[in-house]
C-alpha positions as CSV (number, residue, x, y, z in Angstrom):
1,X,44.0,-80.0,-53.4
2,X,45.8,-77.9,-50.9
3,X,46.0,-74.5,-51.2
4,X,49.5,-72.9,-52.2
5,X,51.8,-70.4,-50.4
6,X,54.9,-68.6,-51.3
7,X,57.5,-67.0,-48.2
8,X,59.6,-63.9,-49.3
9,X,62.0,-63.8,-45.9
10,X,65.8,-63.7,-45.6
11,X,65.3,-64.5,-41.8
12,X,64.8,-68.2,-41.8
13,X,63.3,-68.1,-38.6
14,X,60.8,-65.9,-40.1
15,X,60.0,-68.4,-43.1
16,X,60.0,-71.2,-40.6
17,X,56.9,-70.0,-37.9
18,X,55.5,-68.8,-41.3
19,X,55.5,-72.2,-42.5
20,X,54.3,-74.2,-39.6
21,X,51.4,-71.9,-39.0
22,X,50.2,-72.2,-42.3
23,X,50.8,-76.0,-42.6
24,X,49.0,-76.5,-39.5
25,X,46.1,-74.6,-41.7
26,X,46.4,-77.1,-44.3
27,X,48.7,-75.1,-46.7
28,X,51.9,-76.4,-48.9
29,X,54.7,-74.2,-48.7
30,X,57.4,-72.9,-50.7
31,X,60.0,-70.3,-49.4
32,X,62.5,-67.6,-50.8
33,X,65.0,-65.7,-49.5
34,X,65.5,-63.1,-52.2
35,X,63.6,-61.7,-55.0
36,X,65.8,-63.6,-57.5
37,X,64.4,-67.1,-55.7
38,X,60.9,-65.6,-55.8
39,X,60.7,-65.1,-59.0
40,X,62.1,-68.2,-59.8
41,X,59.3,-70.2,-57.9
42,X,56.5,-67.8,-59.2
43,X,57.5,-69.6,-62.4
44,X,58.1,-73.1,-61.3
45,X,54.2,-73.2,-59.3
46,X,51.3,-72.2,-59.2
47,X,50.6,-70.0,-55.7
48,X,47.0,-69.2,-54.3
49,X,49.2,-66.7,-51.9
50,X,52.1,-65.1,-51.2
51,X,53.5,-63.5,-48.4
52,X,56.8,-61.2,-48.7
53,X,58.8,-59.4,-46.2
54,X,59.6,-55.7,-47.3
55,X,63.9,-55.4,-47.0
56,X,65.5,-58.3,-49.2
57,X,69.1,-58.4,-50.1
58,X,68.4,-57.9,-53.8
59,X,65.7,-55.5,-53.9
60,X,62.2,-55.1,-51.4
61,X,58.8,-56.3,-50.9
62,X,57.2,-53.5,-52.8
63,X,59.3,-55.3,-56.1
64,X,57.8,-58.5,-55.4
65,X,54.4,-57.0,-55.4
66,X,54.8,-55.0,-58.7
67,X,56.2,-58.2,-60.2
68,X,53.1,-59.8,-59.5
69,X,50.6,-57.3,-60.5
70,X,52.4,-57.4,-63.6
71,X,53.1,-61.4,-64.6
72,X,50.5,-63.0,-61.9
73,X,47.7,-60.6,-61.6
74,X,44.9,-62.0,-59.3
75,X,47.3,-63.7,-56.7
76,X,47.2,-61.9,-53.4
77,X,50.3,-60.9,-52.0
78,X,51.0,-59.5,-48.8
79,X,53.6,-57.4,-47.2
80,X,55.3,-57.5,-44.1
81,X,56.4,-54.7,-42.4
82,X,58.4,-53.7,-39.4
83,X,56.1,-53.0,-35.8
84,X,54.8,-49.5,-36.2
85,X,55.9,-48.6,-40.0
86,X,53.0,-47.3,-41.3
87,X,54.2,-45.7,-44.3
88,X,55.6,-48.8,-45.6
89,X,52.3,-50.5,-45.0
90,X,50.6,-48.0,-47.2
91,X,53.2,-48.0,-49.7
92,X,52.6,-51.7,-50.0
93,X,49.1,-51.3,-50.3
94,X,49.2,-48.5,-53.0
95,X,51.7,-50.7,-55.4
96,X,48.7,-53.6,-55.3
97,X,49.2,-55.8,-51.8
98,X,46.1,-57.6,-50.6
99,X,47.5,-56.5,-47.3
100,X,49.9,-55.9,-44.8
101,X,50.8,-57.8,-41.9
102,X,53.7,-56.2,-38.8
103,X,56.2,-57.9,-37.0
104,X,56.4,-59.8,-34.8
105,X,53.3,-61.7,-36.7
106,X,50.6,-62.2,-34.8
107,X,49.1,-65.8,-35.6
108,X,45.6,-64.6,-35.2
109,X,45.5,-62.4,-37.2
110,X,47.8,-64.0,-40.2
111,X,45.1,-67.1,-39.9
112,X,42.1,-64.0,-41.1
113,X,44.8,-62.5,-43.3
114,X,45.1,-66.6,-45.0
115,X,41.3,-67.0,-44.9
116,X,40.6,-63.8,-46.6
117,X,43.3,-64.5,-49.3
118,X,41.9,-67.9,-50.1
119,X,38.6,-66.7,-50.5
120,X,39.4,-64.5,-53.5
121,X,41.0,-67.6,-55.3
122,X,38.4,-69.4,-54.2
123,X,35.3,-70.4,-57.6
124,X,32.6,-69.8,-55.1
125,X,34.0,-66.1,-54.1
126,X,33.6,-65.1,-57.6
127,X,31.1,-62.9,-58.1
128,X,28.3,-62.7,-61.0
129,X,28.1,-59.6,-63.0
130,X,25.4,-57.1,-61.9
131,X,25.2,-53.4,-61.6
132,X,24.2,-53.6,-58.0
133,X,22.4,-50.2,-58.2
134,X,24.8,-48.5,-59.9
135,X,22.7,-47.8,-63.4
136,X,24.6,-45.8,-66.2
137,X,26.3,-46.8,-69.6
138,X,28.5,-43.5,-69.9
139,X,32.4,-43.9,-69.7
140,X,32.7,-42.0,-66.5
141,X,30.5,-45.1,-64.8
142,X,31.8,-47.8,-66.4
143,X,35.4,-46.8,-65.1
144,X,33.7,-46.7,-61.6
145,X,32.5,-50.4,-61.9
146,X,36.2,-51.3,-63.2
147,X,37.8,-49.7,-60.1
148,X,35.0,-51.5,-57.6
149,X,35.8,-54.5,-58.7
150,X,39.6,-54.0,-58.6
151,X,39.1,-52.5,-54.8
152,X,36.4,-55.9,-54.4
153,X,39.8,-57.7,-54.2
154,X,42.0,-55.2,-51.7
155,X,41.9,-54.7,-48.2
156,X,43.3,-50.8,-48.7
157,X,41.4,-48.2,-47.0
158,X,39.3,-46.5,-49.9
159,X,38.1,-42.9,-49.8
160,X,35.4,-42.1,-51.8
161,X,35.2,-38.6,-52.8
162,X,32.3,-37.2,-54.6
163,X,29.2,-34.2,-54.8
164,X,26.5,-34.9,-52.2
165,X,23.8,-37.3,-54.1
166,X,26.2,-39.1,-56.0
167,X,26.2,-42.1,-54.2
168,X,28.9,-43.1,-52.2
169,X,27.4,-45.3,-49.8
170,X,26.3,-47.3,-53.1
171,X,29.7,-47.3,-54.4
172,X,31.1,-48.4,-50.2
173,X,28.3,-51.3,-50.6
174,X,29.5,-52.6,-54.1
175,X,33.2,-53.1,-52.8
176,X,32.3,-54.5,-49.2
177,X,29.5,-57.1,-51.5
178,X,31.8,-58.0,-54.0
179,X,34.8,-58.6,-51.9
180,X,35.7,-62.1,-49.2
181,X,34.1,-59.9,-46.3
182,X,30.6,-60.2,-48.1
183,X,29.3,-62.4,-46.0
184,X,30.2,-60.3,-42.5
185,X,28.4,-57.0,-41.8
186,X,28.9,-53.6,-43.7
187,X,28.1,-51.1,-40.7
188,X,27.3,-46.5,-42.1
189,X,28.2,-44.8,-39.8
190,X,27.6,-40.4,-40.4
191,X,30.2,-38.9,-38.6
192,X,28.6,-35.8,-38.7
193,X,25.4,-37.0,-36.9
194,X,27.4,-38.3,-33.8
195,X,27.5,-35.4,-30.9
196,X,31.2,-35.1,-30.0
197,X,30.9,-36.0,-26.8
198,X,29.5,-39.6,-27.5
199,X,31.9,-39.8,-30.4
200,X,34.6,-42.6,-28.6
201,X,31.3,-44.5,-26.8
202,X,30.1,-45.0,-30.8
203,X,33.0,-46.0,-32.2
204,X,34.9,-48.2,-29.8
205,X,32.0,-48.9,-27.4
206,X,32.4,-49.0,-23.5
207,X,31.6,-51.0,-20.2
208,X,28.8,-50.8,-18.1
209,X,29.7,-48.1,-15.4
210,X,32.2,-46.3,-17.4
211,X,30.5,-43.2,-17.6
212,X,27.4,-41.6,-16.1
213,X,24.3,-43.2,-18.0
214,X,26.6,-46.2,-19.2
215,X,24.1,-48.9,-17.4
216,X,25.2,-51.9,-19.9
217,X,28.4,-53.0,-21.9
218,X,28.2,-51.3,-25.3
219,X,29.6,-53.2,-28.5
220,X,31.1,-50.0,-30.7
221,X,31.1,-49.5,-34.5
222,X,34.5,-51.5,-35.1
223,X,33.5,-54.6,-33.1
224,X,30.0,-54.9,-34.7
225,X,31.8,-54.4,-38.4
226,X,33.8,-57.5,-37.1
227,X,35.3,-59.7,-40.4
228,X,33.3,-56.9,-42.3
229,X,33.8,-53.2,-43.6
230,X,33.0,-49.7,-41.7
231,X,31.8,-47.2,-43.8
232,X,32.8,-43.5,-42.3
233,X,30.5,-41.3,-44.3
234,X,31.3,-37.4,-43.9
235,X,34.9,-38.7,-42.4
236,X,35.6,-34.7,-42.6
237,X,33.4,-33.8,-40.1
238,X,35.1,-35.6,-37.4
239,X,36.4,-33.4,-34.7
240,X,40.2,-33.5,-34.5
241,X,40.1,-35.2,-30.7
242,X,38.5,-37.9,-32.9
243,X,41.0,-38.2,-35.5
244,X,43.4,-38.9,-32.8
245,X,41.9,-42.1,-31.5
246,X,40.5,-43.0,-35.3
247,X,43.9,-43.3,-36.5
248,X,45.7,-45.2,-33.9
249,X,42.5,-47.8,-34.0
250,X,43.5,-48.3,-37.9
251,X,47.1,-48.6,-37.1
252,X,47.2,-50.6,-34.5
253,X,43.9,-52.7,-35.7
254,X,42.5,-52.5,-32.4
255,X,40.4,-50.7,-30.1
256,X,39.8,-49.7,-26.3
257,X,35.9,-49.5,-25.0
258,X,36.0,-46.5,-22.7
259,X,36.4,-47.9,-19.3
260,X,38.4,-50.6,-20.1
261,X,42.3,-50.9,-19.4
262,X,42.8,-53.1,-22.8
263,X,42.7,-53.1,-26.5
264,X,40.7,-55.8,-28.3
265,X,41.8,-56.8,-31.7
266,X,39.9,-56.0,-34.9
267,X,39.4,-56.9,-38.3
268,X,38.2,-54.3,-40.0
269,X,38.0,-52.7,-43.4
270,X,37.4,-49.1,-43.3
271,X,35.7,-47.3,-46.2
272,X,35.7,-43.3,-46.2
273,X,33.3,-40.6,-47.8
274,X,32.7,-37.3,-48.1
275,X,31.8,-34.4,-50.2
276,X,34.1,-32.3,-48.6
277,X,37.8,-31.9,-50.3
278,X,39.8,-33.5,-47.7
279,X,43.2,-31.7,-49.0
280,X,41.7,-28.2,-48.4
281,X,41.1,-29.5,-44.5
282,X,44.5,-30.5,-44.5
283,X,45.5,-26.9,-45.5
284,X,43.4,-25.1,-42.8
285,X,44.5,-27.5,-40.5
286,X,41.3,-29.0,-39.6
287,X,42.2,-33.0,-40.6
288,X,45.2,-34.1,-39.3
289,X,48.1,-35.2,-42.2
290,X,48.3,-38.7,-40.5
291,X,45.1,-39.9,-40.6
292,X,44.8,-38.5,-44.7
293,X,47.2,-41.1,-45.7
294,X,46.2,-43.4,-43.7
295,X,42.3,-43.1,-44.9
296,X,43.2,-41.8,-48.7
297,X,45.5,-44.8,-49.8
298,X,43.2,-45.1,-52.9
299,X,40.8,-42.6,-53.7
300,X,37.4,-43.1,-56.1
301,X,35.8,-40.7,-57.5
302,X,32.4,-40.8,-58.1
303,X,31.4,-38.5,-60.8
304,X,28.9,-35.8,-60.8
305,X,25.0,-36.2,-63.0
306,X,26.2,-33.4,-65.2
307,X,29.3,-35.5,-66.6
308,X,27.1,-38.0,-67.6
309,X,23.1,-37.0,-68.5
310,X,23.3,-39.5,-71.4
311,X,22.2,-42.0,-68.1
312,X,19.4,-39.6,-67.1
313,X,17.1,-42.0,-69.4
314,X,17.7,-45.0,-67.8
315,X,17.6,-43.7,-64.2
316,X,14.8,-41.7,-64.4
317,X,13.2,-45.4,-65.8
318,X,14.6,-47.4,-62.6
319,X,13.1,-44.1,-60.4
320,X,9.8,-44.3,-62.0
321,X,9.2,-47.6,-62.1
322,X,10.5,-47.7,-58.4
323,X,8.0,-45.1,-57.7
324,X,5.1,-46.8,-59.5
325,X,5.6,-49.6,-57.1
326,X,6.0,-47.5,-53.8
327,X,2.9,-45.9,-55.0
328,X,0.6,-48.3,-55.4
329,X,0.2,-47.3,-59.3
330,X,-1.3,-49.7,-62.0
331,X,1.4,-48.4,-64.2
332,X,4.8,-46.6,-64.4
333,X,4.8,-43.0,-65.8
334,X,6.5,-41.9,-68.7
335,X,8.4,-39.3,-69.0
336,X,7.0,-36.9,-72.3
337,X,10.4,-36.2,-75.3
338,X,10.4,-32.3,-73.9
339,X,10.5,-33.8,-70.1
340,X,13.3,-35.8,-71.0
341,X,15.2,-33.0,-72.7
342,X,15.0,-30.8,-70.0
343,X,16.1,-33.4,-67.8
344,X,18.8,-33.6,-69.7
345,X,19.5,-30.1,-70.1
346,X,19.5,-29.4,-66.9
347,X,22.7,-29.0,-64.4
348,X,21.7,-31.0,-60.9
349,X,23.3,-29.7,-58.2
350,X,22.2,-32.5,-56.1
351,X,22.7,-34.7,-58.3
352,X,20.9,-38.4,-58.6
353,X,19.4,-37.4,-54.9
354,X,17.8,-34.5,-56.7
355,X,16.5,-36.4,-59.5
356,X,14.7,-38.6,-57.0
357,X,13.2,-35.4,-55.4
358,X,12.2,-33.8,-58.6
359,X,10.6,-37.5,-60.0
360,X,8.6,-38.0,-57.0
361,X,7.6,-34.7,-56.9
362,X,6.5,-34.9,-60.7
363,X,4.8,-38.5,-60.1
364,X,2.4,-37.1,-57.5
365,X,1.4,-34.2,-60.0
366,X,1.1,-35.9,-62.9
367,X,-2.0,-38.3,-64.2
368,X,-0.1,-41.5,-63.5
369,X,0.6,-42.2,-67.5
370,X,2.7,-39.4,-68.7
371,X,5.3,-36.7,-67.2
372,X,5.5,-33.2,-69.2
373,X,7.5,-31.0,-68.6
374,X,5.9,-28.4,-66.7
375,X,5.4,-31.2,-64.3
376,X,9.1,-31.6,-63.5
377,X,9.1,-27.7,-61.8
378,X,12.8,-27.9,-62.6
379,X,14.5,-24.6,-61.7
380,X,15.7,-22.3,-64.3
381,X,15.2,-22.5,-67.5
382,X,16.4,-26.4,-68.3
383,X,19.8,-25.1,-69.4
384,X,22.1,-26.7,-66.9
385,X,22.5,-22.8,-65.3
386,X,20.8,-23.0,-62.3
387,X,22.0,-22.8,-59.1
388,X,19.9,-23.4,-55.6
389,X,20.9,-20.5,-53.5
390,X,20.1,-18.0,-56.1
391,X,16.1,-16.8,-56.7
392,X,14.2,-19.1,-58.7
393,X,13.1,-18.2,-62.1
394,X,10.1,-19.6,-63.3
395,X,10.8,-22.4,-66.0
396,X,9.2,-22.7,-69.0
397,X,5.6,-23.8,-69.1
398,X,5.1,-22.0,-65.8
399,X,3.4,-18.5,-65.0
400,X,5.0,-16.2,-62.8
401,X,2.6,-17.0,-60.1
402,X,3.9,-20.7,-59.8
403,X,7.3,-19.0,-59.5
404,X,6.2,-16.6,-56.5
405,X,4.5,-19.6,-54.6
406,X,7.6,-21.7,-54.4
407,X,9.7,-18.4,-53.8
408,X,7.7,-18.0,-50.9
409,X,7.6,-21.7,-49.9
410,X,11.0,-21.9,-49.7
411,X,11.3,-18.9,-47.6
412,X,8.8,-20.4,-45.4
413,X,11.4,-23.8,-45.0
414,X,13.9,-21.5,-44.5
415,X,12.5,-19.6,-41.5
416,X,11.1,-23.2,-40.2
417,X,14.9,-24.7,-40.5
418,X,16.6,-21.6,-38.9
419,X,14.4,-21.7,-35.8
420,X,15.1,-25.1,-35.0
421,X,18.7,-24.4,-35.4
422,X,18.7,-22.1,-33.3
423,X,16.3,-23.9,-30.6
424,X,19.3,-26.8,-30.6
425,X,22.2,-24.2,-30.0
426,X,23.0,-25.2,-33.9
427,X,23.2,-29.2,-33.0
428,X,21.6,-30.2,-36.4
429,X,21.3,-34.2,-35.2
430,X,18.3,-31.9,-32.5
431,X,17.7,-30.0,-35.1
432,X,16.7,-32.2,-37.6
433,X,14.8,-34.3,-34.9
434,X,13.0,-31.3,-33.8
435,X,11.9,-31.0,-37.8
436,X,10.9,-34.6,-38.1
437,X,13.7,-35.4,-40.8
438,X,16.5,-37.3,-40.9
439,X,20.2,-35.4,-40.6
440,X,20.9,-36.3,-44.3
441,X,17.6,-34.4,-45.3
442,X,18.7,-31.7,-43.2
443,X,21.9,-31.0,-44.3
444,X,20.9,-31.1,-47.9
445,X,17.5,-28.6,-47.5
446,X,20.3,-26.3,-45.6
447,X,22.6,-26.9,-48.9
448,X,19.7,-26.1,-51.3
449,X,18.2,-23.2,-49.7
450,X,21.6,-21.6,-49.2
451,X,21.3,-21.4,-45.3
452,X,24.6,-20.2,-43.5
């Protein structure tokens, strides 16, 4: 059977190209001119889309979409705006649009708009229930899954927000693989691990000859996302030139390779992260106001290990037995009741990252059957009061000396890290590469040991 669309236009004209593109796409077609028809026909038929322009003479396209998250949740709708009005497109996707299209409509991209939109009616886009990594029962995490899956079916910017170790990038995975643009690439990008000087070249790509160096065409970070999403991780650590050129790319869903004299389209949906609180940046001035709406039109949070330790169990599990395998072991460790309790006990600054660090470290000390808990060499004393930049105290189970050798350890790291810093001028993408460790690692050892 053919799929089903509904046109919300007074302009007739409007209704009409709308209607012979989409019927030349194999579509039936039912059109309104006010949001009295619409909601007349949204209870005549049954629609697998709708389309709805924004000003009606009895009321606007942001009531049409409210009256279908409410009465006909699941169908997409999408809004269209006038050329250039970006705060109307936002708006449209904040109340619950699929997305937003501008006039005049450009056919190419309403025929991805259409395809996208079908695919979430579609049986075979359905997905089947998994936790996709993300492993916790607690309230906090099972709101998180709820939200994925109602983001799975948007194609609104997200902005993840969330503690370093938290995992973000999981949560940017779960919506891209759940979503219609499964099947095209997901493409991380850290924006903090670009140098700003290669920044535009990364992102939008450039032609052979462009630029000094520039000895072959280069296909940027948008084009190779193509159909898929684009996941800016630390989006707060882009340098305001940046933000510039980010935000008319998202606006005007296109992009210029450096050298070249003219946009190419893209469809892209872009995913944001960072650990960084994005509205203090806007305060000091350092993130431009534009780009913040434009990125943080629906914001996740993903919660913090100490507002859910009742999942420590069955993560530390998934770790071990992770580990076991990694490892070659013939079996997976077990953590000891007092291990576990002082897991649990304890605050995390980093997070699940941390508890990663402090497994492995405990599966390479222990006998390969059973963790206790002076194997763990958690900081503190268990109690969920330790913090890494102050001096360790030794935790219980531990002699003083242990104490001192990881005191001076650290202090060893610490004078290692700040050389190379300052051998790369305080570049910490050289930096890190000096050290043999990724940028991520990096940035969290300077994090942990309190490095300014």
């Amino acid at each position: 059977m053919k799929a089903h669309a509904l046109i919300v236009d007074d302009e007739a004209d409007i209704r009409e190209l709308l209607e012979i593109t989409l019927s030349r796409m194999g579509l039936r077609t039912h059109g309104a001119a006010t949001v009295a028809e619409a909601k007349q026909l949204l209870g005549e038929h049954d629609f697998d889309l709708c389309f709805t322009d924004m000003r009606l003479p009895d009321g606007d396209g942001i009531g049409v979409v409210q009256y279908i998250q409410r009465e006909k949740p699941g169908l997409p709708v999408a809004v269209i705006t006038a050329y250039g009005n970006a705060h109307a497109a936002v708006e449209s996707l904040k109340a619950g649009a699929f997305d937003f299209v501008s006039k005049p409509v450009d056919l190419q991209a309403l025929r991805k708009l259409v395809d996208a939109a079908l695919k979430l009616r579609a049986p075979a886009a359905a997905t089947t229930p998994s936790d996709g990594g993300l492993l916790g029962h607690a309230p906090a995490i099972d709101n998180l899954r709820a939200m994925i899956d109602r983001l799975a079916r948007s194609q609104a910017p997200v902005h993840i927000a969330g503690e370093s170790g938290t995992g973000k990038e999981l949560v940017a995975r779960l919506i891209h693989t759940r979503s219609p643009r499964a099947a095209a690439p997901f493409v991380p990008v850290n924006c903090g691990a670009i140098p700003s000087e290669l920044m535009e070249s990364e992102f939008f790509g450039h032609l052979r000859g462009s630029f000094t160096g520039a000895s072959r065409d280069k296909v940027g970070l948008f084009l190779a996302a193509e159909g898929g999403t684009l996941f800016l991780d630390e989006v707060g650590d882009l340098p305001l030139h940046m933000q510039v050129k980010l935000l008319r790319a998202l606006q005007e869903r296109a992009v210029r390779p450096v050298g070249s004299e003219n946009e190419m389209p893209v469809n892209v949906r872009v995913i944001s992260a960072t650990h960084r609180n994005l509205a203090e940046l806007l305060a000091q001035g350092s993130f431009r106001q534009d780009l913040f709406y434009r990125l943080n039109v629906i914001e996740i949070r993903t919660p913090p290990l100490r507002e859910h330790p009742e999942d420590i169990p069955l993560l530390a599990d998934s770790i071990l037995a992770r580990l076991a395998q990694t490892n070659g072991l013939p079996g997976t460790p077990r953590l000891d009741p007092e291990a576990l309790r002082r897991l649990q006990a304890y605050a995390f600054p980093g997070n699940v990252r941390e508890l990663e660090n402090v497994l492995e470290r405990a599966v390479t000390l222990c006998d390969g059957k059973r963790i206790a808990a002076s194997e763990l060499q958690l900081r503190g004393d268990g109690g969920g009061a330790a913090v890494p930049q102050q001096p360790v105290v030794a935790a219980a189970g531990q002699s003083p000396t242990a104490g001192a050798f990881e005191d001076q350890m650290e202090e060893i790291e610490r004078r290692a890290i700040r050389e190379a810093l300052e051998k790369a001028r305080y570049n910490k993408t050289k930096a890190a590469a000096l050290l043999g460790m990724s940028f991520r690692s990096l940035r969290y050892r300077i994090k942990k040991l309190g490095i300014e």
